[in-house]
MIVO-572714 format. One record per residue: residue number from 0; y, z, x of N, C-alpha, C, O in turn. Coordinates in steps of 0.2 Angstrom, whole numbers. Layout:
BEGIN
k; n.yy; n.zz; n.xx; ca.yy; ca.zz; ca.xx; c.yy; c.zz; c.xx; o.yy; o.zz; o.xx
NUM; Y; Z; X; Y; Z; X; Y; Z; X; Y; Z; X
...
***
This chain:
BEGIN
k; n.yy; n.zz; n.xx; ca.yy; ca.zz; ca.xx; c.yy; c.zz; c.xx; o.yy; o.zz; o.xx
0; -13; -54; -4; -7; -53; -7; -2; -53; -1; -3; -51; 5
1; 5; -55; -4; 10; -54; 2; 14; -47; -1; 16; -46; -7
2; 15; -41; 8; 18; -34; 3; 24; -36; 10; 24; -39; 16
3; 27; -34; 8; 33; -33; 9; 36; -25; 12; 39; -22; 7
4; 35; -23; 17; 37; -15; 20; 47; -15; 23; 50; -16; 28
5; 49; -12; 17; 57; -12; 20; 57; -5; 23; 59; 0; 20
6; 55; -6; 31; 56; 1; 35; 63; 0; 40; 68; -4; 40
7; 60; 5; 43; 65; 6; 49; 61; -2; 56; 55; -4; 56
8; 65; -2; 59; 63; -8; 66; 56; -6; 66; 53; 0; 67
9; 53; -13; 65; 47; -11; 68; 44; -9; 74; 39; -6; 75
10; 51; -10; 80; 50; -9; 86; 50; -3; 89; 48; -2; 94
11; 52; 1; 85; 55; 8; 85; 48; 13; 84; 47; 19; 86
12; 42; 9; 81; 37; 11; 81; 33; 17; 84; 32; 15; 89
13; 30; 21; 83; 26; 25; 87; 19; 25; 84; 18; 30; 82
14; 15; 22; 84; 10; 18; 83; 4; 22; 80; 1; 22; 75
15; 4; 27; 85; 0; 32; 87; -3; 37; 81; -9; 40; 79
16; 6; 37; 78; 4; 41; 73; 8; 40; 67; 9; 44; 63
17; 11; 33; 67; 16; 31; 60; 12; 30; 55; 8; 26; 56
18; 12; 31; 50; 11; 30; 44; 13; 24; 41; 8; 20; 39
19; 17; 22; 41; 18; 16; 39; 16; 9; 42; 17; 3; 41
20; 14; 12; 48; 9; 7; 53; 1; 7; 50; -2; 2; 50
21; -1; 13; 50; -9; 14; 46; -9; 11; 39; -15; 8; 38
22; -3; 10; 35; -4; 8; 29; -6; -1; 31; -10; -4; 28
23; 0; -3; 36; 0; -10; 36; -6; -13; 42; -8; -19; 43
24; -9; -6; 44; -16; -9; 47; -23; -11; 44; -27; -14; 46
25; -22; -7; 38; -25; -5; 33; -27; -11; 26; -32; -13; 23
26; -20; -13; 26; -17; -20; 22; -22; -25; 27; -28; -26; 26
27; -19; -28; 32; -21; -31; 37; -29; -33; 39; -31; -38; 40
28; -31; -27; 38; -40; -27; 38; -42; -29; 31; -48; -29; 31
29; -39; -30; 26; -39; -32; 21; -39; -39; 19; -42; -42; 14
30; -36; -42; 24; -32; -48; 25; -26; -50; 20; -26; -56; 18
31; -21; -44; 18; -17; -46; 16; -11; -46; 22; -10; -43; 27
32; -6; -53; 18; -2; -54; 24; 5; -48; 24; 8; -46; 19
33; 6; -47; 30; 11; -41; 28; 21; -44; 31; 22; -47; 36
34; 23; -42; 28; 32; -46; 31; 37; -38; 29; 37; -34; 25
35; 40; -40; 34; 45; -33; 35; 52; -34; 36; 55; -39; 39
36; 55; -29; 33; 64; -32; 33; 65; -24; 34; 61; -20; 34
37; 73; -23; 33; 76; -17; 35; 81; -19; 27; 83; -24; 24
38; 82; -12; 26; 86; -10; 20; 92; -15; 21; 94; -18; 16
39; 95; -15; 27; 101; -20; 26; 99; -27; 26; 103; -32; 25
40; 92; -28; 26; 95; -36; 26; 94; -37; 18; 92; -43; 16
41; 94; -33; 15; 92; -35; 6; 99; -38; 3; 105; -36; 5
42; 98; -42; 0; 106; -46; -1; 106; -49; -6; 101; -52; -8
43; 112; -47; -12; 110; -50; -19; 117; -55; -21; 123; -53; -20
44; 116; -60; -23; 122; -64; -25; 121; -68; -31; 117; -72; -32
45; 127; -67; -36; 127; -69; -42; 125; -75; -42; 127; -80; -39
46; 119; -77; -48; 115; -81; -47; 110; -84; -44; 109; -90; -42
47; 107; -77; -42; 100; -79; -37; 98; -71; -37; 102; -67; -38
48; 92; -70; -33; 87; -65; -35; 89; -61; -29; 94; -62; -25
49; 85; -57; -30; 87; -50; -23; 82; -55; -17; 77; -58; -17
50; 88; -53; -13; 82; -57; -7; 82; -53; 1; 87; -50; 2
51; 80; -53; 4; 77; -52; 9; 79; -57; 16; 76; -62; 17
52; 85; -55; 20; 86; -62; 24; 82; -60; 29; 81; -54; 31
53; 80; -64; 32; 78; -67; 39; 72; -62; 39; 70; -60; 45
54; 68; -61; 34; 60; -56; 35; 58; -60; 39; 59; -66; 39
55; 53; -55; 41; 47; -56; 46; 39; -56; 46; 37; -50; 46
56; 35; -61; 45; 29; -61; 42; 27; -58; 49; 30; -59; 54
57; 22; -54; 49; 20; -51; 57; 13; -51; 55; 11; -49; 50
58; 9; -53; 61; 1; -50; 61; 1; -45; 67; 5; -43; 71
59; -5; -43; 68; -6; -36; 71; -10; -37; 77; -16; -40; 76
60; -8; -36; 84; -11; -39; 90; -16; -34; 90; -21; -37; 92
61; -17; -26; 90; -20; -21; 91; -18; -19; 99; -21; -16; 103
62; -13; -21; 101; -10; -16; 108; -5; -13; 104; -1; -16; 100
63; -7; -6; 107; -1; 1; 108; 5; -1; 107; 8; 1; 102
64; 9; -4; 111; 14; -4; 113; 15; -13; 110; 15; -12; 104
65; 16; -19; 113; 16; -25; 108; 14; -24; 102; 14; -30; 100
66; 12; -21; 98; 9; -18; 92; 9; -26; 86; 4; -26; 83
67; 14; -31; 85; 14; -36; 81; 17; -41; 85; 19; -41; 90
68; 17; -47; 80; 17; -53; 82; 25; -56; 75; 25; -54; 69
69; 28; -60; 78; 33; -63; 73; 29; -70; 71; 31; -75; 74
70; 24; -70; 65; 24; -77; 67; 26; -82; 61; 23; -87; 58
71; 32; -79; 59; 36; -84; 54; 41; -80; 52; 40; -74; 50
72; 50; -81; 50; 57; -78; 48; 57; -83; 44; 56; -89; 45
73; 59; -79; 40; 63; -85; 33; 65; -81; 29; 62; -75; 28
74; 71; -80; 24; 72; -77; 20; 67; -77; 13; 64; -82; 11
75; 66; -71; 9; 61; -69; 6; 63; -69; -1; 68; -65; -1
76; 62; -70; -7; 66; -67; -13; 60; -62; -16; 54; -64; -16
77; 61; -56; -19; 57; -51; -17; 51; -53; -24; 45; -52; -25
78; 57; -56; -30; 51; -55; -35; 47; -62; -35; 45; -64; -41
79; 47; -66; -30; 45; -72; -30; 40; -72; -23; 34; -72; -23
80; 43; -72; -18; 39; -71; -12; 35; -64; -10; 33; -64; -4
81; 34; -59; -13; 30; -53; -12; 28; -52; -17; 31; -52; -22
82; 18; -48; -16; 18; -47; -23; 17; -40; -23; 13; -38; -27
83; 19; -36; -19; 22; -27; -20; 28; -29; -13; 29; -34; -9
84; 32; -23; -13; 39; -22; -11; 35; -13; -10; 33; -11; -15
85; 35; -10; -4; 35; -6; -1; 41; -2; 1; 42; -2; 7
86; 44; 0; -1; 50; 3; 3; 45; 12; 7; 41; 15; 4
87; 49; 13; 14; 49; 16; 18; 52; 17; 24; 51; 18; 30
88; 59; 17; 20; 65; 19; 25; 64; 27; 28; 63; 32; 24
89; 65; 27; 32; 65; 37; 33; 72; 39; 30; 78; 36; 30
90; 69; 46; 29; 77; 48; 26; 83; 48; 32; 82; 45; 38
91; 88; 50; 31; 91; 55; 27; 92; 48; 19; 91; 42; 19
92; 93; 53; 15; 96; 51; 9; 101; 50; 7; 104; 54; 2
93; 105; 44; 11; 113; 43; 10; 114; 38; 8; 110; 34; 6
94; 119; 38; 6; 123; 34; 2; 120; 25; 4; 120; 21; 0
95; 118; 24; 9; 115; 18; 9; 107; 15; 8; 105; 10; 7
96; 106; 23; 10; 97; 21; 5; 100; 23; -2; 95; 23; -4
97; 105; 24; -7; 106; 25; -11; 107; 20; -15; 104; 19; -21
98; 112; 16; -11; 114; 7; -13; 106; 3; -14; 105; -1; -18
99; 101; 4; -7; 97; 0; -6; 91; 0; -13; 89; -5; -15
100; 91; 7; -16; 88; 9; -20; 91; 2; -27; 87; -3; -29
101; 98; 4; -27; 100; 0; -31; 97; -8; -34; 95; -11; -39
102; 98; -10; -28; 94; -17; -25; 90; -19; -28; 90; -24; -32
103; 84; -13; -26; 78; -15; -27; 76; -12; -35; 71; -14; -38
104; 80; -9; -38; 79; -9; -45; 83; -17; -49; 80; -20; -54
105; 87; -19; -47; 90; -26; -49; 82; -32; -45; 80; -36; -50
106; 79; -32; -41; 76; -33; -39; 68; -31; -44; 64; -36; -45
107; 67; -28; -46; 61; -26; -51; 63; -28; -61; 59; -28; -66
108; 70; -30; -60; 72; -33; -66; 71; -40; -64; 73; -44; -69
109; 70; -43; -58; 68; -50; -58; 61; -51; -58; 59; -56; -59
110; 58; -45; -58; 51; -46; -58; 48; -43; -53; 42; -43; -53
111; 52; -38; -48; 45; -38; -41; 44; -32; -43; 47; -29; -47
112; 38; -30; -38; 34; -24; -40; 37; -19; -34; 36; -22; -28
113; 40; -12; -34; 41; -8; -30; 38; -1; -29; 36; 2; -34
114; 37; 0; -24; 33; 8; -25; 36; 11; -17; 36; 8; -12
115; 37; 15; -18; 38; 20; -25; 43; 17; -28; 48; 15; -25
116; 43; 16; -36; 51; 14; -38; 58; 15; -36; 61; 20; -34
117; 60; 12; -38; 68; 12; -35; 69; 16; -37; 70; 21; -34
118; 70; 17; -45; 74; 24; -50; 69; 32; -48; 71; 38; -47
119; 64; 30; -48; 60; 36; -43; 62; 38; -38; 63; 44; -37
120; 64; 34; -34; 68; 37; -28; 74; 38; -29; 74; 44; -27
121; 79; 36; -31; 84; 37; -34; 86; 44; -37; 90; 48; -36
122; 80; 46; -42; 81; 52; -45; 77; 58; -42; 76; 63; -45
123; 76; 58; -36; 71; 64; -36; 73; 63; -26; 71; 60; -22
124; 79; 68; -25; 80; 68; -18; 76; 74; -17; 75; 80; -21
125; 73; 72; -10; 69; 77; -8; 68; 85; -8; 63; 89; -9
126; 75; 87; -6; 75; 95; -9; 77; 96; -14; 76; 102; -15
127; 80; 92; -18; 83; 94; -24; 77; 93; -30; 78; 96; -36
128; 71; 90; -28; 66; 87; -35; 64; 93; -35; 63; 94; -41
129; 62; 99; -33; 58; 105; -33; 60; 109; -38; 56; 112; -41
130; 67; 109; -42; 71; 112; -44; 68; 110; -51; 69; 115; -55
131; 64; 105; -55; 60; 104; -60; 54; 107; -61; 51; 108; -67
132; 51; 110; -55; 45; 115; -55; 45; 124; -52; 42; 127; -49
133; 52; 125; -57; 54; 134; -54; 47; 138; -55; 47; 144; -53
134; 41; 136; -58; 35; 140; -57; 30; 140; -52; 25; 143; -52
135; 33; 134; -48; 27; 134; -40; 33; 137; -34; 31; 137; -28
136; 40; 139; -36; 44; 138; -30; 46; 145; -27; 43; 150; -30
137; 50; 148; -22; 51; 155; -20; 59; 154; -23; 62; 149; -25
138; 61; 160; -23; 67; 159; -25; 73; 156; -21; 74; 157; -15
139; 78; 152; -25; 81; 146; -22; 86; 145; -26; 87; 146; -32
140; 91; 144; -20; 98; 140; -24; 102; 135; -21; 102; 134; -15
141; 105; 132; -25; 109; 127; -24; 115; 126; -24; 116; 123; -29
142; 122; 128; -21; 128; 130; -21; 131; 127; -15; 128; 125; -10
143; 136; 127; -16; 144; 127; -10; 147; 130; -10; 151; 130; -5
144; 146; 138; -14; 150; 144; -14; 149; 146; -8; 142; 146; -7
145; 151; 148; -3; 151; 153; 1; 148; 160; -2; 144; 163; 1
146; 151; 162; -8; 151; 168; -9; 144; 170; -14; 142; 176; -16
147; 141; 162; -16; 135; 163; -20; 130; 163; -13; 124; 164; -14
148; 132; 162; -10; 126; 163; -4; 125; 170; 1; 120; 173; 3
149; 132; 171; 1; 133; 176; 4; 127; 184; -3; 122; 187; -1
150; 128; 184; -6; 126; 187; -12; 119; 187; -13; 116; 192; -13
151; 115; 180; -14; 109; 177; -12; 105; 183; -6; 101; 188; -7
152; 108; 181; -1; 107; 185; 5; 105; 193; 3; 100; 196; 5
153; 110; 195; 0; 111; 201; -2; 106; 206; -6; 104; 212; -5
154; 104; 201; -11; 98; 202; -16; 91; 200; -12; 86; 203; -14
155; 90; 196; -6; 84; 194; -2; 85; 195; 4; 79; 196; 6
156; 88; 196; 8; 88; 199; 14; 86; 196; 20; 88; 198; 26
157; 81; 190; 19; 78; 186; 23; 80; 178; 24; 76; 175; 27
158; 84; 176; 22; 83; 168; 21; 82; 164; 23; 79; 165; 29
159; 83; 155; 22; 82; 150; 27; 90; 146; 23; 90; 146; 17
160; 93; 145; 25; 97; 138; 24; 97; 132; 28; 96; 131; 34
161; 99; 126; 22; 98; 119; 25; 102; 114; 21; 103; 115; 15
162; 104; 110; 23; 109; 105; 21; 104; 100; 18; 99; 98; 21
163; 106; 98; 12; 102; 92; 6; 101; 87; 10; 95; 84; 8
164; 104; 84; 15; 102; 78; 19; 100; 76; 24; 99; 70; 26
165; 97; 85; 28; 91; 83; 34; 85; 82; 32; 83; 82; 26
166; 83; 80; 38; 76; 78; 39; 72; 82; 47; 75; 84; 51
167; 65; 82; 46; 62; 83; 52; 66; 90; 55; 67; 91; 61
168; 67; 94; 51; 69; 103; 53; 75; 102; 53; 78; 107; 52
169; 80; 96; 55; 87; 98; 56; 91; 101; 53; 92; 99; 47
170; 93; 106; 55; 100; 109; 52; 96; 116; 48; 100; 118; 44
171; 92; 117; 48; 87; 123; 46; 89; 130; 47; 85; 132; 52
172; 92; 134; 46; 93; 142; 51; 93; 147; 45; 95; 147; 39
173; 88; 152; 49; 84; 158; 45; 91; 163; 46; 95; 161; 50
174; 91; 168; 42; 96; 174; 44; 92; 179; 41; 91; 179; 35
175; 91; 183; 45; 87; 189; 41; 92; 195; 40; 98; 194; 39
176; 89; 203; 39; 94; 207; 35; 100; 208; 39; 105; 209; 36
177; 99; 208; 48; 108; 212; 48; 113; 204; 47; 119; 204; 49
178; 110; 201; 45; 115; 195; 42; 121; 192; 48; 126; 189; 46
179; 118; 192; 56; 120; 191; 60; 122; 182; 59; 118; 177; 59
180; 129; 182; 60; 130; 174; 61; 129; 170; 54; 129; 163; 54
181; 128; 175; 48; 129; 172; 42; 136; 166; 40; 136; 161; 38
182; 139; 169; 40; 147; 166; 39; 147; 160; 42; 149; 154; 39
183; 145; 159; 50; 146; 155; 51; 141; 150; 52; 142; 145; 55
184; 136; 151; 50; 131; 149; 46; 134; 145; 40; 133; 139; 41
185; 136; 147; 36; 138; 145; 29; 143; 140; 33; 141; 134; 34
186; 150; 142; 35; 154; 137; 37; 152; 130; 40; 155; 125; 39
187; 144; 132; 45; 143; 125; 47; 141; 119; 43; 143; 114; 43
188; 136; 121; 38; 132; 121; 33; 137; 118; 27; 136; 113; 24
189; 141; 121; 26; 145; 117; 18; 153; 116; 20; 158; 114; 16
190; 153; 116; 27; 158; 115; 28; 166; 114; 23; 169; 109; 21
191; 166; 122; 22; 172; 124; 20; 171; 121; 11; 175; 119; 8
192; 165; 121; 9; 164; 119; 3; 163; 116; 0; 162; 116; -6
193; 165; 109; 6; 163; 103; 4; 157; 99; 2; 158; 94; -2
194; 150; 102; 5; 143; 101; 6; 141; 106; 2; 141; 112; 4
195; 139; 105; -3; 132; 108; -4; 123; 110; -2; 119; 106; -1
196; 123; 115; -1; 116; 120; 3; 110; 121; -1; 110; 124; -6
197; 106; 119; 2; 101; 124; -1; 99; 131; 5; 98; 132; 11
198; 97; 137; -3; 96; 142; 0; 89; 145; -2; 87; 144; -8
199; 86; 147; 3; 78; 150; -1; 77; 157; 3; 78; 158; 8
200; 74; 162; -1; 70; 165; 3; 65; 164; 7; 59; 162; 6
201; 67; 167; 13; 61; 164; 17; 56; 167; 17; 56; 173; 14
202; 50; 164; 19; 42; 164; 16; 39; 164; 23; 38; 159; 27
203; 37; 173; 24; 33; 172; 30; 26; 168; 32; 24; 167; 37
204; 23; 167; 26; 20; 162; 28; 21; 156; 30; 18; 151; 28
205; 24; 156; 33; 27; 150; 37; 24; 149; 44; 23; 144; 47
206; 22; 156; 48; 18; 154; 53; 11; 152; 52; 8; 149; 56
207; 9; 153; 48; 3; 148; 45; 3; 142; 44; -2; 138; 42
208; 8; 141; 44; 10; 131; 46; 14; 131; 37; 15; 135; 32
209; 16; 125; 37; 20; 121; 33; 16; 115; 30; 15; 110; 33
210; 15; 116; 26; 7; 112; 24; 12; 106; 21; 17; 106; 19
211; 6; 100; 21; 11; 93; 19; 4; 90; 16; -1; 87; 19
212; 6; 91; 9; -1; 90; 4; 0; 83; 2; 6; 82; 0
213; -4; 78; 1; -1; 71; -3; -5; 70; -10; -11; 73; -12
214; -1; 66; -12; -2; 63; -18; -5; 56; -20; 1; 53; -21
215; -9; 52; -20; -9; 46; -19; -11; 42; -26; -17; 41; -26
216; -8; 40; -31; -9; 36; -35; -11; 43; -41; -16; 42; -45
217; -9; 46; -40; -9; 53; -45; -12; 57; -44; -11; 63; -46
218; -18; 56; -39; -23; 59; -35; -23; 65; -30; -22; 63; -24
219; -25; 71; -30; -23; 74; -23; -27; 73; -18; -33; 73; -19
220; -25; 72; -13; -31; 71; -6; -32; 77; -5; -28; 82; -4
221; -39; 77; -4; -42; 85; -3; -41; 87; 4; -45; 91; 6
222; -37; 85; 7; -37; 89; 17; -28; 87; 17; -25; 81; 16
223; -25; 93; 19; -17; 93; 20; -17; 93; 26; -22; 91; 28
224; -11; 94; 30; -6; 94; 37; -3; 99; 38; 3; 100; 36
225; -7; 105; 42; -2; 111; 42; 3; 110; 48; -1; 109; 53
226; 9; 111; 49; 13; 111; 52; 15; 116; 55; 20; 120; 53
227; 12; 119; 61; 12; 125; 63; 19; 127; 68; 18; 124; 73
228; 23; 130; 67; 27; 133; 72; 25; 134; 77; 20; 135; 78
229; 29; 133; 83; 26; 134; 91; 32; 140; 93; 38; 139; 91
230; 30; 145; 97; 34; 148; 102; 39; 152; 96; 37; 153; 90
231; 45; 153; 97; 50; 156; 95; 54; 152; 87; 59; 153; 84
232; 50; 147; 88; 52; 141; 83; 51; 146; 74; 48; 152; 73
233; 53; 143; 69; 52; 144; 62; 51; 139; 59; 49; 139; 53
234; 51; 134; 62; 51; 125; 59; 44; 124; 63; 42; 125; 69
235; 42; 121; 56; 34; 117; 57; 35; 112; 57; 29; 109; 57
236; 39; 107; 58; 40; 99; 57; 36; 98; 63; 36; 103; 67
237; 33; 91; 63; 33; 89; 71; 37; 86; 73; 36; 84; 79
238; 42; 85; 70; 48; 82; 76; 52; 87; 78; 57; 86; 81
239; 50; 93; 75; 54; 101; 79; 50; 104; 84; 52; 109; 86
240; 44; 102; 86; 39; 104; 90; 33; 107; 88; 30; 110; 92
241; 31; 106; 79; 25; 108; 77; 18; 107; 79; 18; 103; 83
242; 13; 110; 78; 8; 108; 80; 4; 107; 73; 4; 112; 69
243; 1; 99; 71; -2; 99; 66; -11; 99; 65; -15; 96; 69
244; -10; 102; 60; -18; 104; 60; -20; 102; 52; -18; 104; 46
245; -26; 98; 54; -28; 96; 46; -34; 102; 43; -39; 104; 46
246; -32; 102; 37; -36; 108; 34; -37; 107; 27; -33; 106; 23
247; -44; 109; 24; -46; 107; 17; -38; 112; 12; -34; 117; 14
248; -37; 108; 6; -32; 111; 3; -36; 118; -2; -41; 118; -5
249; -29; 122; -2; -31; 127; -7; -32; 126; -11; -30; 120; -13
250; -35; 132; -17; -35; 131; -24; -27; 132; -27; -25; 129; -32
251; -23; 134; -23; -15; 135; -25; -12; 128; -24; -9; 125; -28
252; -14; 127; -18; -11; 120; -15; -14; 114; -20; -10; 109; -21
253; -18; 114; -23; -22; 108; -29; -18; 110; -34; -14; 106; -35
254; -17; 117; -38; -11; 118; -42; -8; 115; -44; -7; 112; -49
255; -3; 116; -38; 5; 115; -37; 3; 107; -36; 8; 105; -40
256; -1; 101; -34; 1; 96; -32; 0; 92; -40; 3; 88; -42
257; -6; 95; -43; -10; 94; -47; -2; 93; -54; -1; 89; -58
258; 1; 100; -53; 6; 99; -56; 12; 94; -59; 15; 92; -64
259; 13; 93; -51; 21; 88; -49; 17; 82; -51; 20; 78; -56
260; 10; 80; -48; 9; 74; -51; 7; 72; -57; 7; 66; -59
261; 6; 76; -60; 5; 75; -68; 12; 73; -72; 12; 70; -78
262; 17; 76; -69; 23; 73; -70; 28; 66; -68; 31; 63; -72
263; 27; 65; -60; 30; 63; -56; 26; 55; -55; 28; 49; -55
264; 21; 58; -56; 17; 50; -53; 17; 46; -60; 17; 40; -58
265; 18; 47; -66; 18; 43; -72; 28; 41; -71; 31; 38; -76
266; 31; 42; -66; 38; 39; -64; 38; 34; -62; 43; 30; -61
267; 32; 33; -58; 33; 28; -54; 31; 29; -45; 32; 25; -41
268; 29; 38; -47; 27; 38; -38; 20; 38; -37; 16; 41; -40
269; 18; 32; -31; 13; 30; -28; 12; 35; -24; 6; 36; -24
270; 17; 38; -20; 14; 41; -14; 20; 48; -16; 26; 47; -18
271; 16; 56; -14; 22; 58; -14; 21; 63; -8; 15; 64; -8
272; 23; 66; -3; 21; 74; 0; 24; 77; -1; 30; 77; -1
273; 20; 82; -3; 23; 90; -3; 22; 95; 1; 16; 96; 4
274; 29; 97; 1; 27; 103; 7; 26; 109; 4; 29; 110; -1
275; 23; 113; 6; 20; 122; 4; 20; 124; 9; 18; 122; 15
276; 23; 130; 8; 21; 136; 13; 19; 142; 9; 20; 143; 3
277; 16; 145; 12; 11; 152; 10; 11; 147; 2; 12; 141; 2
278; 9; 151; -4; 9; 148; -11; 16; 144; -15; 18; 144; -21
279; 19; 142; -11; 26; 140; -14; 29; 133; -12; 31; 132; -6
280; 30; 129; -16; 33; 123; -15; 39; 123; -12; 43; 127; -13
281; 40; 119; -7; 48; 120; -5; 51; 113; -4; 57; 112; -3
282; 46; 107; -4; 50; 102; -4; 47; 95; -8; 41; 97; -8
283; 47; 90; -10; 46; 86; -11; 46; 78; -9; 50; 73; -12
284; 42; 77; -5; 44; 69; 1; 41; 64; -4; 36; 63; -6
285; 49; 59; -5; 44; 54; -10; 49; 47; -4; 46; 42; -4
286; 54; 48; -1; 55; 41; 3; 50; 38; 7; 47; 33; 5
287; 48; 41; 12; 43; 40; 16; 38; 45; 19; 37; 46; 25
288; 35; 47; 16; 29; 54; 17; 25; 52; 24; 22; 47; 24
289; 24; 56; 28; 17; 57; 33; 13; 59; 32; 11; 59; 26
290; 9; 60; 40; 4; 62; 39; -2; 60; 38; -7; 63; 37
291; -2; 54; 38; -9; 48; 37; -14; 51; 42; -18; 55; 41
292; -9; 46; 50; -15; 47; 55; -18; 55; 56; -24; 56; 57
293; -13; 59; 56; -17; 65; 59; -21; 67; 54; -26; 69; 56
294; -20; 66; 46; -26; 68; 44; -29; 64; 44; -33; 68; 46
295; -32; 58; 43; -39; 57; 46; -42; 55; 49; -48; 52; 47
296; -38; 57; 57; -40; 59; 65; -45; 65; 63; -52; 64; 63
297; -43; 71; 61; -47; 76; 60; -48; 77; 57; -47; 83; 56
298; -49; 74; 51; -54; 76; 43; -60; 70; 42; -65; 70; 39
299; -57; 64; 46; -63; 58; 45; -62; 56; 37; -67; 53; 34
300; -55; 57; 32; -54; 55; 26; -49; 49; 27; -43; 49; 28
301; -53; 42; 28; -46; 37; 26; -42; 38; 23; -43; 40; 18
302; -35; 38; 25; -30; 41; 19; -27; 34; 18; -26; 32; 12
303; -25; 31; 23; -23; 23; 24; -26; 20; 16; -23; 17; 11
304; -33; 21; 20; -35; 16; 14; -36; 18; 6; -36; 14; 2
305; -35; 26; 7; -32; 27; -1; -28; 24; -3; -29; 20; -7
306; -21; 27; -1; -17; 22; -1; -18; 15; -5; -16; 13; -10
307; -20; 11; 2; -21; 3; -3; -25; 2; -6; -25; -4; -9
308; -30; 6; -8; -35; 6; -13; -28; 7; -22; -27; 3; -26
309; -26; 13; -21; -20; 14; -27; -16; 9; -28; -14; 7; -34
310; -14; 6; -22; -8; 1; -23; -12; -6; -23; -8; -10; -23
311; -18; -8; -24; -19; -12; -25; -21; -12; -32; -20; -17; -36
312; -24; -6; -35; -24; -6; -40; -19; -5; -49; -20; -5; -55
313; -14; -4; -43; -7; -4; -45; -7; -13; -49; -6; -16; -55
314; -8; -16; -43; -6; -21; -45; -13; -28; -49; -13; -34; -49
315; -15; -24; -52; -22; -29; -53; -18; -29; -61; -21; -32; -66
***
């Protein structure tokens, strides 16, 4: 099969532990041929298909660092020359993965197959999708009000605020009871009311890591990614300096996954992660989910090839 991955530069890669690199090592070992483009070069023009300019077919050399080979560019049309369309852009979730979403649903009306769906992506931004499952969540809001947060605070004492469209811990800040540095918290954060916040109580178990449970083809993988804070830190991301640890999933953690997916994956999601801390949902990763290689470096569960196991069978 020809799949098509619209990521970020492949050069940008970090091989080591990318996910979207295990998935196309995994393809590969399969002998499906794999080709890559970036969300901008998707281009549609009246009377003719969604196409893909100047993709790149690539095979895979197995060095670290040269990691793939170009060994063919040509423009692509997606429901004609690919028989799945991968999107895996990393967030943020702006206005131009918004457009690209678009694309790729005009793109699935000519025929190609997407995953996770366009309209899946489109409707389910990552901290906002939790808000359909208020009986796995801690308590949480969603506002611009200064003054609904201010209040929030009031009634919980401890919180976390975060801006709708980081990624990787940014923009994340706890305020506990004496509400030091709240105001200007808020200011930075919704600036002047412009932006809308989310607000949650914070959930001490969060030194027990930040668990990153997946979903693959409706399925729960039985071993999460706990995301452990280090030092003075509150953010378990690794790209804020977590330490990840893979560890069999709870009976709560199977719950909460068992839940979302019984809803989300008959949408159109192939792949989703969820994040949990202590018993409580707090986010919903459906653009580009981690966590492959580290879980199974230390679990010894292929995840990769779950993965293309669902998505091939997606496609039969």
């Amino acid at each position: 099969m020809n799949l098509l991955f619209v990521a970020d530069p492949l050069e940008g890669f970090k091989t080591y532990k990318d996910t979207t690199f295990s998935m196309m090592r995994e393809a590969a070992r399969r002998g499906h041929q794999l080709w890559a483009c970036h969300p901008a070069d998707l281009v549609w023009v009246r009377g003719a298909q969604v196409t893909a300019r100047a993709a790149r077919r690539v095979s895979l050399t197995g060095d670290a660092q040269d990691w793939f080979k170009v060994e063919e560019t040509r423009d692509l049309v997606l429901a004609v020359g690919s028989d799945a369309v991968i999107m895996r852009k990393d967030p943020p979730f702006d206005s131009e993965f918004f457009y690209a979403t678009h694309l790729l649903s005009q793109a699935e009306r000519e025929g190609a197959r997407v995953f996770n769906r366009a309209a899946a992506l489109r409707d389910h931004p990552e901290k906002l999708a939790i808000m359909e499952f208020p009986q796995f969540i801690a308590p949480t809001l969603v506002t611009r009000s200064a003054e609904a947060i201010k209040a929030f605070h009031a009634e919980h004492r401890d919180i976390i605020l975060k801006p709708l469209d980081g990624m990787g811990g940014m923009g994340i800040f706890r305020v506990g009871p004496d509400a030091l540095n709240l105001g200007s918290i808020i200011e930075t954060l919704n600036k002047d009311g412009a932006e809308t916040v989310m607000v949650q109580r914070y959930v001490p178990e969060i030194v027990q890591g930040d668990k990153r449970v997946l979903v693959i083809g409706g399925e729960v993988v039985p071993w999460c990614l706990a995301r452990i804070p280090q030092g003075t830190e509150i953010r378990g991301n690794l790209a804020a300096g977590g330490k990840g640890v893979a560890q069999p999933i709870s009976a709560r953690d199977r719950e909460i996954a068992e839940g979302v997916a019984a809803k989300l994956a008959p949408r159109g999601m192939l792949l989703m992660g969820l994040d949990v801390i202590g018993d409580c949902l707090t986010e919903i990763n459906v653009t580009s989910p981690t966590g492959f290689q580290e879980i199974t470096k230390q679990s010894g569960i292929d995840v990769a090839a779950l993965f293309i196991d669902a998505l091939e069978r997606q496609l039969q």
